[in-house]
C-alpha positions as CSV (number, residue, x, y, z in Angstrom):
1,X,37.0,33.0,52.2
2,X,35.0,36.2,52.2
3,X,37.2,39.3,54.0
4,X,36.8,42.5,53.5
5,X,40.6,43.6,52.8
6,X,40.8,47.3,53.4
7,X,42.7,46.9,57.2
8,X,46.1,44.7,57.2
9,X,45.1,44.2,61.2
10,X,41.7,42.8,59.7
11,X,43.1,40.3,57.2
12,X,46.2,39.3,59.6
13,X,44.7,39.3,62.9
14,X,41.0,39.7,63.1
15,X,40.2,37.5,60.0
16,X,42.4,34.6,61.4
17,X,41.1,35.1,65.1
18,X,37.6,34.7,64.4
19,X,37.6,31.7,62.2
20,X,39.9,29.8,64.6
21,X,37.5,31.0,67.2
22,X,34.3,29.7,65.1
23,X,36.1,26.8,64.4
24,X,36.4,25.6,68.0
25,X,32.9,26.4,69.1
26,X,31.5,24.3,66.2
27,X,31.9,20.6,66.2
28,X,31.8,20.7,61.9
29,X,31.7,23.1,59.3
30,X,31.8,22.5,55.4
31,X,31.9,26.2,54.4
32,X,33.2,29.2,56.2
33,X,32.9,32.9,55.1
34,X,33.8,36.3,57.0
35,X,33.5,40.1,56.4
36,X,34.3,42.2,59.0
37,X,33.3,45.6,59.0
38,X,35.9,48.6,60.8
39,X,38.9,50.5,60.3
40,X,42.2,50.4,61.6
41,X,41.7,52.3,64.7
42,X,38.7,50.9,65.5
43,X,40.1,47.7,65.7
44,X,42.9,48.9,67.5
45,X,40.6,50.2,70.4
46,X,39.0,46.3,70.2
47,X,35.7,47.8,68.5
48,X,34.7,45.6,65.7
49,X,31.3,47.6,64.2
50,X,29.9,44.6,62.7
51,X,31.0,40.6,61.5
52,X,29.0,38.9,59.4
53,X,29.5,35.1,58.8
54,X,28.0,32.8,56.2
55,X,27.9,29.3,57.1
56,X,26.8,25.9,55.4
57,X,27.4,21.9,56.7
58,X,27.4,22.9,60.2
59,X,27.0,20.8,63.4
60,X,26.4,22.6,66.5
61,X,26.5,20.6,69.8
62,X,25.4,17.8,67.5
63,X,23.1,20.3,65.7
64,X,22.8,19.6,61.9
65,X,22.1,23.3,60.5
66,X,22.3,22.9,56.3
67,X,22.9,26.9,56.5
68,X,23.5,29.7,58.9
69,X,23.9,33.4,58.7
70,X,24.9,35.3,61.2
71,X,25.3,38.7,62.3
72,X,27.2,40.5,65.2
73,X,27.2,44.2,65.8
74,X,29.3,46.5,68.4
75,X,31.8,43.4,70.0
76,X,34.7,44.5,72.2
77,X,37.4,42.2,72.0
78,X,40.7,41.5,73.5
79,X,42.9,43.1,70.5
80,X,45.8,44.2,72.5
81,X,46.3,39.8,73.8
82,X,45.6,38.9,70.2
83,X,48.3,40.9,68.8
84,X,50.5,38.8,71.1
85,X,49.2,35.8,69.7
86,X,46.4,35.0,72.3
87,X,43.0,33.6,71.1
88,X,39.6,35.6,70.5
89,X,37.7,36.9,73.6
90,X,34.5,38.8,74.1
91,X,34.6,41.2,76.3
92,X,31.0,42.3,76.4
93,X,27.8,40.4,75.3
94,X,27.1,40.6,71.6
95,X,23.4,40.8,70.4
96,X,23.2,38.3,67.1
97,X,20.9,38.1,64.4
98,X,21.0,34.4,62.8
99,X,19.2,32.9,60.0
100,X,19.2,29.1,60.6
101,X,17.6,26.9,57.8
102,X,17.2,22.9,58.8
103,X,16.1,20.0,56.3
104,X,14.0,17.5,57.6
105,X,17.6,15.5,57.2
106,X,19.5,17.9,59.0
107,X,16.3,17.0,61.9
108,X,16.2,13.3,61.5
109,X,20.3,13.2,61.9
110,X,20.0,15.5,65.1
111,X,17.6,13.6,66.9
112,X,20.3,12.3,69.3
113,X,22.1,15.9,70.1
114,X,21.9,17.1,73.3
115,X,19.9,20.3,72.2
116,X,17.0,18.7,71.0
117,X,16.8,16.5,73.1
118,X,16.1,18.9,75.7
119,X,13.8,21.3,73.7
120,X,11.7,18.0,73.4
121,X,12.1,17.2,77.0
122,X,10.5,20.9,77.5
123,X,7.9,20.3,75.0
124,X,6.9,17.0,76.9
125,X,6.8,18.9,80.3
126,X,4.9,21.9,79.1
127,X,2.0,19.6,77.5
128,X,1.9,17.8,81.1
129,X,2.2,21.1,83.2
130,X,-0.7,22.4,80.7
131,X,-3.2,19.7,81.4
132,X,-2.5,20.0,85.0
133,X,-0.2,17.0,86.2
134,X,2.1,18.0,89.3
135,X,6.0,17.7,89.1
136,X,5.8,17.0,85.3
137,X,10.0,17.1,84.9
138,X,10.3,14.1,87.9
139,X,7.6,12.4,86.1
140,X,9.6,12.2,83.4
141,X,12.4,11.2,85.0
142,X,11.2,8.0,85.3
143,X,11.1,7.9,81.2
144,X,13.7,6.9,78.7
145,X,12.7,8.2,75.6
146,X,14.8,7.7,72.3
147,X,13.5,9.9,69.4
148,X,13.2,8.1,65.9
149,X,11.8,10.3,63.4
150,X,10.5,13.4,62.4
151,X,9.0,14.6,59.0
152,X,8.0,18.4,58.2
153,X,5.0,19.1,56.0
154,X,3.4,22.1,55.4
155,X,3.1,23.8,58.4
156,X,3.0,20.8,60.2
157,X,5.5,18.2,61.6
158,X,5.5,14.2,63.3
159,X,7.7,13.5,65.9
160,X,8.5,9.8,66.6
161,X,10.4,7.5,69.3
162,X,10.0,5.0,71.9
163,X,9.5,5.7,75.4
164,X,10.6,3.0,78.1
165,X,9.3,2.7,82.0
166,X,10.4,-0.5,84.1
167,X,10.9,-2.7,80.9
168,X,8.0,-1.6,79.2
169,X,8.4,0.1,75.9
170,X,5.6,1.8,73.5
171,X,5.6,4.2,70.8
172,X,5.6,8.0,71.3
173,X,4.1,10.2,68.6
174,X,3.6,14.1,68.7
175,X,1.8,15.5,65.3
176,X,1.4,19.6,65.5
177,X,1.8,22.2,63.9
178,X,3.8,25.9,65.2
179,X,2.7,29.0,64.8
180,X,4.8,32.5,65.8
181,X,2.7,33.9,68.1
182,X,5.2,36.8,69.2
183,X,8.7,37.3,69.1
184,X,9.2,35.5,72.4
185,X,6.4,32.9,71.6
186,X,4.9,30.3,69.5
187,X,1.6,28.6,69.9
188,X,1.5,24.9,69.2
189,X,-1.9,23.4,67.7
190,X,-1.8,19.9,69.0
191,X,-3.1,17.4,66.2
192,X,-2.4,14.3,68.0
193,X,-0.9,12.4,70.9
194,X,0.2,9.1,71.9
195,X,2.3,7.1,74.0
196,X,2.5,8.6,77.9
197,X,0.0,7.6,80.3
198,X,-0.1,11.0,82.0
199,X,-1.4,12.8,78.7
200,X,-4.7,10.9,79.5
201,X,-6.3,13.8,77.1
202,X,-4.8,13.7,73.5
203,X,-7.3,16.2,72.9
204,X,-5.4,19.7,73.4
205,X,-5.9,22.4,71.5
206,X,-3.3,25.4,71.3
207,X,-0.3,25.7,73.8
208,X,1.7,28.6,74.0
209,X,5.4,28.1,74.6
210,X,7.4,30.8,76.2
211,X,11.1,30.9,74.9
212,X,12.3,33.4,77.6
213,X,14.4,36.8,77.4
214,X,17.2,36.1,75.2
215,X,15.4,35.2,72.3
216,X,13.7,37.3,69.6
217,X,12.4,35.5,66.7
218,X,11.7,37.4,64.0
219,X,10.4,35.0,61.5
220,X,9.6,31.0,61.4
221,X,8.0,29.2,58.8
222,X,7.4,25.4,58.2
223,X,6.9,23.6,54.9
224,X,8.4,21.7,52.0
225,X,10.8,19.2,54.3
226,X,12.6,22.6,55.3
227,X,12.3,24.8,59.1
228,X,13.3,28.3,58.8
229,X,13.9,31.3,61.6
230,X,15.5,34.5,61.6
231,X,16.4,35.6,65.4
232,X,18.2,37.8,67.8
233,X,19.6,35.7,70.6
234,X,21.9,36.9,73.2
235,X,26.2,35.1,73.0
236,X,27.8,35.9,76.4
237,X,31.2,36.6,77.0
């Protein structure tokens, strides 16, 4: 493990903390790596100035991520209860910047988390609220859909699965490809479309997704089997 080893309260009690912390919020992790960042009193007045965590072979919430880097900066912490053996707590909310790369593998053996399910589930109800269909999120209520397969090529990525309504099962397919329009947006250039009724017009062009507040993407690129993004996002207490 990586620790800086300047403060004894760092490498006894911080260092420890924080990877049995990580540890519990993550469901796998192959490699772990700290540094922490503060001196003594700092970290006696629960002021850590910075963390910053290397990662590789994680699963997040079913999540494949083949690498993360993360960094925290200015988190208040409940030193005085971990010096009595209590576990981690933020006090405050901590502004993170991450670097997440995915492999097409690490996508394919997600398909079933939780997570992307729903960003998919958001994708399908922006492309219906787009072309003008009413109640798109109770019209797919009355969907199963069971994502297959995607593949990433330059720029561009296929999204497969089957999609079921009373008995009847066809074949989904979404082919696009993402561009960053801002830091809070990315425009999706639809290629093609098949398998729900409601998308009667497979013909889209662009569609700008909003990803809300407490996300800041920096950077996102697309190409050779691999998804990239650097991004500030928001970890509450």
């Amino acid at each position: 493990m990586w620790i800086r080893q300047s403060s004894n309260i760092i490498s006894k009690v911080i260092s420890p903390a924080v990877q049995l912390w990580l540890r519990s919020q993550l469901d796998h992790v192959d490699t772990l790596e700290i540094k922490i960042q503060g001196s003594d009193s700092q970290i006696l007045g629960g002021y850590i100035p910075e963390i910053l965590i290397k990662t590789k072979g994680v699963i997040y919430q079913g999540l494949h991520l083949n690498q993360a880097d993360v960094t925290g900066k200015n988190i208040r912490i409940n030193i005085g209860q971990m010096i009595k053996g209590k576990p981690l707590q933020l006090l405050e909310p901590v502004q993170i910047l991450g670097e997440v790369k995915l492999t097409e593998n690490d996508l394919q053996a997600s398909l079933t988390s939780v997570l992307l399910g729903d960003a998919f589930q958001e994708l399908l109800i922006a492309l219906l609220a787009y072309q003008g269909v009413s109640n798109p999120r109770q019209i797919l209520d009355h969907y199963e859909i069971n994502w297959q397969e995607v593949n990433l090529s330059q720029l561009s990525f296929v999204l497969q699965g089957l999609v079921s309504k009373n008995e009847v099962s066809t074949q989904i397919l979404i082919e696009g490809q993402l561009e960053l329009m801002s830091s809070q947006s990315l425009r999706l250039i639809l290629l093609n479309i098949e398998g729900l009724s409601e998308l009667i017009d497979n013909s889209l062009d662009k569609l700008e997704l909003d990803l809300g507040p407490d996300v800041v993407i920096e950077s996102l690129s697309l190409g050779n089997n691999k998804l990239f993004c650097r991004a500030q996002f928001l970890i509450l207490p």
